[in-house]
N, C-alpha and C positions, 0 to 999 in steps of 0.2 A: 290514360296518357302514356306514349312510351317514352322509357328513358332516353335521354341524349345527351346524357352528358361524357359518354366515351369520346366524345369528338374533341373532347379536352385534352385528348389522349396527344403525347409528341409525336402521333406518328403522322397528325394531318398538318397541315397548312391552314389557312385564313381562307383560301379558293377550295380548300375541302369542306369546309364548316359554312361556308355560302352554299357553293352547290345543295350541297343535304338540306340545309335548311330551305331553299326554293323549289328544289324537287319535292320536299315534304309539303308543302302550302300547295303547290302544283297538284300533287296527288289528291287530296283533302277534296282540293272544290271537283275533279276532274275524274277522276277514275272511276267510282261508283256509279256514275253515269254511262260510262262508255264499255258497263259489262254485261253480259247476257248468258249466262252457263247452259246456256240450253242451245244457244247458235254461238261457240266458240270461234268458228274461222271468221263470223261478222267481227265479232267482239274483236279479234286477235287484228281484224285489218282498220277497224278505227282507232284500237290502242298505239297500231304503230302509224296511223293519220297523226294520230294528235302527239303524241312523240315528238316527233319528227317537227307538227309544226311548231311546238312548245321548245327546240331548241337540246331537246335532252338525248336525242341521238348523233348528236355531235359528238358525247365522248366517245363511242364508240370507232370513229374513221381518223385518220388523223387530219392535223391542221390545215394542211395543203391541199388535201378534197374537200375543205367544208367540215372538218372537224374541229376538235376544241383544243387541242393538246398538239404536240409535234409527233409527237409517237402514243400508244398505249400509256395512258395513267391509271393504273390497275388498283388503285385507292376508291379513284372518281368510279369506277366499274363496281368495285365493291357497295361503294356508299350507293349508289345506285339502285343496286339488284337488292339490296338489304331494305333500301326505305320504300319499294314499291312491293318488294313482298310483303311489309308490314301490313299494305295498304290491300292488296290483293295478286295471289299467285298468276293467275293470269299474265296484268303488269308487268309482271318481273319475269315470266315466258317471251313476252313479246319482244321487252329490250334485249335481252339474255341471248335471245336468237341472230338478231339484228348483228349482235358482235361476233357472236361464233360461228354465224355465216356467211361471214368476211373479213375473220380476222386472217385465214390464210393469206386472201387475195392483202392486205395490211401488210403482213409479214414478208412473205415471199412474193407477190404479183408486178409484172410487168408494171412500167406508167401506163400502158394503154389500157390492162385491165383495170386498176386502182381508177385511171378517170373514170370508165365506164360503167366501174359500177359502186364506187364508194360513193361517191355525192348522193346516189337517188336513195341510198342506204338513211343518210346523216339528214333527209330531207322526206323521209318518211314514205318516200315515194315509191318504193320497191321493197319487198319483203325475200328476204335471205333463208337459207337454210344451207346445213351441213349435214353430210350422206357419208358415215363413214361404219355404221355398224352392218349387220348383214345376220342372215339365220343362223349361220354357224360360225360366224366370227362377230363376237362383240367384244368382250374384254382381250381376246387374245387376237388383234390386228394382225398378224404378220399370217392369221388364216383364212385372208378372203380370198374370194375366189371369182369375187367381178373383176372381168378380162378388160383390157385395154390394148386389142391388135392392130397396127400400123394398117391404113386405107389409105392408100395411096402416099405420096409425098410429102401431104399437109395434113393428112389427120390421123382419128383414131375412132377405132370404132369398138363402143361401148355393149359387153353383154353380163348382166346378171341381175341381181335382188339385190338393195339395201331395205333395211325394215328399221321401228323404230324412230323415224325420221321426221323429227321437229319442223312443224310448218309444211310436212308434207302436205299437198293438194292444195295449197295456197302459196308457195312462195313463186317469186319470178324467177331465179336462180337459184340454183343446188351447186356448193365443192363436194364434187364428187370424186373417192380413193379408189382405185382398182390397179390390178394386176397389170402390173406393164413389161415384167419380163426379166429387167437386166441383170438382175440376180435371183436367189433362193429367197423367200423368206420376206422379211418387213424389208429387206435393201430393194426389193423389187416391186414397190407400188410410185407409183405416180397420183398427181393429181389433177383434176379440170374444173374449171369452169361451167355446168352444163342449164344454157336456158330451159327452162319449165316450158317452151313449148319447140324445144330441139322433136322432130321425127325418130320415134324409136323408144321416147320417153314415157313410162303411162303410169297414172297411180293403180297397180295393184289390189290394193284394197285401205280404206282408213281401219286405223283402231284406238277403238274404247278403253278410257283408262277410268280407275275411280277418282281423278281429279279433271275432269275433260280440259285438256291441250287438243289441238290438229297434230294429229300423228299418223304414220301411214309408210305404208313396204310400197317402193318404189322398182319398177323393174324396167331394165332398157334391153331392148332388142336390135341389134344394130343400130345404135344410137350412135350418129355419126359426129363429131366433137373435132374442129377445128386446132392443130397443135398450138398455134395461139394462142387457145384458151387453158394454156396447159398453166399450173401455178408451180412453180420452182423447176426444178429441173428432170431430168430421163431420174427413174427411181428415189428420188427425195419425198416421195408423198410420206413416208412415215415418220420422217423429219418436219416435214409443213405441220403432217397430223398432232405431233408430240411438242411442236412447240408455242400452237396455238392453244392446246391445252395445258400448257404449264401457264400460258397467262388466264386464261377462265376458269380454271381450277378452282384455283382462291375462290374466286366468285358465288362460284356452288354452294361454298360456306357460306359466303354471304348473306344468298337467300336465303339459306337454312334459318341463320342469326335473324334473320328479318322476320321468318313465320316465328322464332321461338322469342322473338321480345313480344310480339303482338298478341302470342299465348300466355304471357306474364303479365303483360297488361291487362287483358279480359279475365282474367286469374286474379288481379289484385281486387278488379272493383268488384269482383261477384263475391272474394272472401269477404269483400269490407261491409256488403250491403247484404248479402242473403242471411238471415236468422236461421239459427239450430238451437235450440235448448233454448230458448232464450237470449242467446246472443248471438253475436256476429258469426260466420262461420273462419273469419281470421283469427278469431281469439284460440281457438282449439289448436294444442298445441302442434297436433299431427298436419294441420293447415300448415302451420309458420314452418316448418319442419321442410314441411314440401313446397314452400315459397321461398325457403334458404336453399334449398340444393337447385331451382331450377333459376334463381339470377347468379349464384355463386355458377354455374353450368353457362349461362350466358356470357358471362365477362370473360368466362375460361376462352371462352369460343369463339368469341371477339379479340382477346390476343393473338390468338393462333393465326386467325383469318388476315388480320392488319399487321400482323408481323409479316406474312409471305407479300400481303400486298405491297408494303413497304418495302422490305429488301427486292424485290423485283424493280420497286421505279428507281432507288438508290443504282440500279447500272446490272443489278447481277445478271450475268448472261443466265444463267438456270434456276428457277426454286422448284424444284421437283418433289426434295423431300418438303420443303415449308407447304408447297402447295398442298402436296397429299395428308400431310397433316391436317391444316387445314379444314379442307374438304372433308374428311374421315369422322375430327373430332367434331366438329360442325353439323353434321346431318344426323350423325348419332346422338349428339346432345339435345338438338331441336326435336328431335323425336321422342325423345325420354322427357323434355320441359314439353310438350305436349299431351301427352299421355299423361302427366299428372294433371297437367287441366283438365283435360276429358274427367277424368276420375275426380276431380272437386268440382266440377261443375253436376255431376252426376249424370240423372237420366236428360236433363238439356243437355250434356256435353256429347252426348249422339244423336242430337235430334236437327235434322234438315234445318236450314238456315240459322242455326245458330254459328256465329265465328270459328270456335274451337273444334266446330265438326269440320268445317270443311279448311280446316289449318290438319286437322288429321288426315285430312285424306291429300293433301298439298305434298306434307313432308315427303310421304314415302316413299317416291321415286326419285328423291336428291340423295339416298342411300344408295342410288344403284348407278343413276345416269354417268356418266364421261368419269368411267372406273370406280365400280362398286367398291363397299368396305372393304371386302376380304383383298382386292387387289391394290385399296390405296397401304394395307400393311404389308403387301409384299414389296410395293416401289420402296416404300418408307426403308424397309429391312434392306434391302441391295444396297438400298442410298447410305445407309451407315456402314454395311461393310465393304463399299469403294472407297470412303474416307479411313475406314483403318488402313487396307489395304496403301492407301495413298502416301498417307502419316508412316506406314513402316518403309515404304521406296522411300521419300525424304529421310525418315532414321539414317537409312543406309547408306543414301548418297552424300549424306553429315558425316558418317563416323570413318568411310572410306576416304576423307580430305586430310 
């Protein structure tokens, strides 16, 4: 059984500790039915059928299309992604995506794009994805190189590679980032719009991961993209890009938090019921040892994660450092409270359908996806020395009155 009792926690509401709790009964009777690891893109399009018809892709859009909330409530996002990873990683791909492949059009999109394509989103009805890494630019955005050159008055026309791309070969729409010119650098990309069956658009190739997701390098060839379907404005795409990710950030923790309580829990009952020497294998003290550091590791990583979720719905325009926090200590810790289950569980804890094997092979791309470690401690580190920087201009503009 996993724990639940952080939901005790000040940081949720009565509408947070419902939601979870009916998402979690939701999941129980429903999910393990509707998975297949061997035909992932079926599985991934009845997960987001039943989604959608179950009511639970509403937090994702807001109120006014058929959502739950008025805007993003990035608690409800968390609690989310956390209790369907418990349940199975899959789940928490298929909502995960649902959000991130429309929280631009959310954020920054027209009302004609938000009608047109948020409701079929919140209703299960259309599967989303977001196109923003590329072969030689993934962590370092401001180096892509898919073009966006003006065709005519009303549009743009689309050429390069994105790779890595969630829901590739299955989704109905891609926000897609590319080079649109107005300036050097990340001031100079734009965003769109692009239907999955726009002329120009083809999947590439899919690819193989040790967790199977639908994943897939995307390539447009004069892919012709109406400016209407443009999301914010001439060169903001890396604005849309960075501030769709400061709200699903957190979330990435989430999951994390969701595979590593589900590894404490198959961790508890196998210590409490498999025999060693004669006894329990919890009794040994190297057990408890390694069952104190991976809940003491969990709750670490559940503050982090509900602290940025929280200070983001309290109003704050930014949680970049709380997110990467977040995110960082989050996927890091779930992969270390994993790894010690594989290792108590022994030679089960590698063997094909056991839980804890395929919670090992789950984690280890939420260490990498939408800003691996090494660059959530760079954001982290700038983020505290704009705040000194900030604090010594206030000093100054105090001690010169």
């Amino acid at each position: 059984m996993i724990d639940a009792s952080f939901l005790s926690w000040p940081f949720f509401e009565d509408r947070h500790r419902q939601f979870a709790a009916d998402l979690n009964a939701w999941a129980s009777r429903e999910v393990e039915l509707l998975v297949d690891h061997h035909d992932v893109d079926a599985s991934c399009r009845r997960l987001v059928r039943r989604l959608g018809e179950g009511g639970w892709l509403k937090a994702v859009v807001p109120q006014a299309y058929g959502g739950l909330t008025p805007a993003f409530d990035v608690r409800t996002l968390c609690l989310a992604r956390e209790t369907l990873a418990a349940h199975e990683g899959l789940a928490d791909f298929a909502f995960a995506m649902q959000g991130l492949g429309t929280g631009p059009i959310t954020l920054f999109g027209t009302d004609a794009l938000k009608e047109q394509y948020l409701p079929p989103v919140a209703r299960g009805d259309a599967i989303a994805a977001f196109a923003l890494s590329e072969p030689e630019a993934g962590s370092d955005v401001a180096a892509m190189s898919t073009i966006a050159i003006p065709d005519g008055p009303d549009h743009v026309r689309l050429d390069g590679l994105k790779t890595w791309i969630s829901n590739g070969g299955i989704a109905d729409h891609y926000v897609v980032f590319a080079r649109s010119g107005e300036a050097p650098g990340a001031k100079g990309l734009s965003a769109y719009v692009v239907d999955a069956q726009t002329p120009g658009l083809s999947i590439e190739n899919r690819i193989d991961v040790i967790a199977p997701h639908p994943l897939a390098t995307l390539r447009f060839e004069g892919c012709r993209v109406p400016l209407a379907k443009r999301i914010g404005g001439p060169g903001e795409g890396f604005k849309v890009a960075m501030a769709t990710l400061d709200v699903f950030r957190s979330t990435v923790g989430a999951a994390a938090l969701g595979l590593a309580r589900r590894a404490l829990a198959e961790t508890l009952q196998h210590a409490s019921s498999r025999k060693l020497f004669g006894a329990p294998l919890g009794d040994l003290q190297m057990t408890q040892a390694a069952l104190a550091d991976m809940a003491t590791g969990v709750d670490s990583a559940a503050l982090l994660v509900f602290r940025a979720a929280w200070t983001k719905d309290q109003g704050a325009p930014r949680v970049t450092r709380e997110a990467a926090m977040a995110k960082m200590y989050a996927t890091e810790t779930a992969q270390s409270v994993i790894d010690k289950a594989v290792q108590i569980f022994g030679g089960l804890g590698v063997t094909k359908g056991v839980k804890v094997e395929e919670l090992y092979r789950e984690i280890r791309a939420l260490r990498i996806y939408e800003g691996a470690t090494e660059v959530q401690k760079i954001v982290i580190a700038r983020e505290l020395l704009k705040m000194l920087e900030a604090q010594r201009a206030r000093d100054l503009a105090a001690s010169d009155r």
